[in-house]
C-alpha positions in Angstrom: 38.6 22.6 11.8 36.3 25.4 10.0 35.5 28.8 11.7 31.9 29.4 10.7 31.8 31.8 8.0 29.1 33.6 10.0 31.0 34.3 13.1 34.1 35.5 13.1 36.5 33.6 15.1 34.0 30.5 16.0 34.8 27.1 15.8 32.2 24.8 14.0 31.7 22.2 16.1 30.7 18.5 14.0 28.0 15.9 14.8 27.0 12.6 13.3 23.4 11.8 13.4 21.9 8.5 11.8 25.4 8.2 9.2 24.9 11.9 8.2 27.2 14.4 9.6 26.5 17.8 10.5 28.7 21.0 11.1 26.9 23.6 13.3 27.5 26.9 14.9 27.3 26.9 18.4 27.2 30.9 18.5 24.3 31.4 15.9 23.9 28.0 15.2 24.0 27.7 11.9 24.3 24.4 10.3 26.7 23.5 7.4 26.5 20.4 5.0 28.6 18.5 2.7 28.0 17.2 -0.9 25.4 15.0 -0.9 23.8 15.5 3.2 21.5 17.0 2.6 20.4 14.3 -0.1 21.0 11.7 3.1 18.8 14.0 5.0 15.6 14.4 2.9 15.8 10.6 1.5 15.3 9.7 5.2 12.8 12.5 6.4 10.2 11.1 3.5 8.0 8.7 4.9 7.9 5.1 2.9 4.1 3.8 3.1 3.3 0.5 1.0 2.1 1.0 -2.0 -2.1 1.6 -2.3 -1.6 2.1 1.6 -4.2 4.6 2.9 -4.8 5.5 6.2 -8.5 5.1 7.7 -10.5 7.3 8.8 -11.2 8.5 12.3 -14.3 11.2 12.4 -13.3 13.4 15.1 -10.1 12.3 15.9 -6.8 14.2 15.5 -3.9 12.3 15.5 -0.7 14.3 16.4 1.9 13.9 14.0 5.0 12.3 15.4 8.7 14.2 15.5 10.5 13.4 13.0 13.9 12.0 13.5 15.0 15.2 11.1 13.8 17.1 14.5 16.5 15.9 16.8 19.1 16.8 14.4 18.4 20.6 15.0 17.3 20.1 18.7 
C-alpha cells in the first residue's frame, strides 16, 4: 500500500469504478492514476453520437446537462 505523497503518513485508499481503478487520498483527497487511466477515463467521458447526428432545436428550452458518470468517480 502507498502513503500519499501529499500527506505524510496517509494511507491511499484504492477504488475501482467502471474497470478503471483509482487511488485517492482520503485526508486531501487527492487522486492518483496508473499508466494508461486516465486514457480509460477520458475514452469513456466523451460522448459517442452517430454520425451526421444533430440535436434539434428547442427555442426557449434549456436542457440540463446530465452528470457524467466521470462525476461519481470524484463524488
Amino acid at each position: 500500500m502507498m502513503n500519499c505523497p501529499n500527506c505524510a503518513g496517509v494511507a491511499l485508499v484504492m477504488s475501482e469504478r467502471q474497470g478503471v481503478e483509482i487511488d485517492y487520498c482520503p485526508q486531501c483527497r487527492g487522486v492518483w492514476l496508473d499508466r494508461g487511466e486516465l486514457d480509460k477515463l477520458i475514452e469513456r467521458a466523451v460522448p459517442r453520437a452517430p454520425s451526421g447526428y444533430v440535436p434539434p432545436a428547442q427555442p426557449g428550452y434549456h436542457h440540463r446537462k446530465p452528470k457524467s458518470w466521470l462525476s461519481e468517480i470524484f463524488d
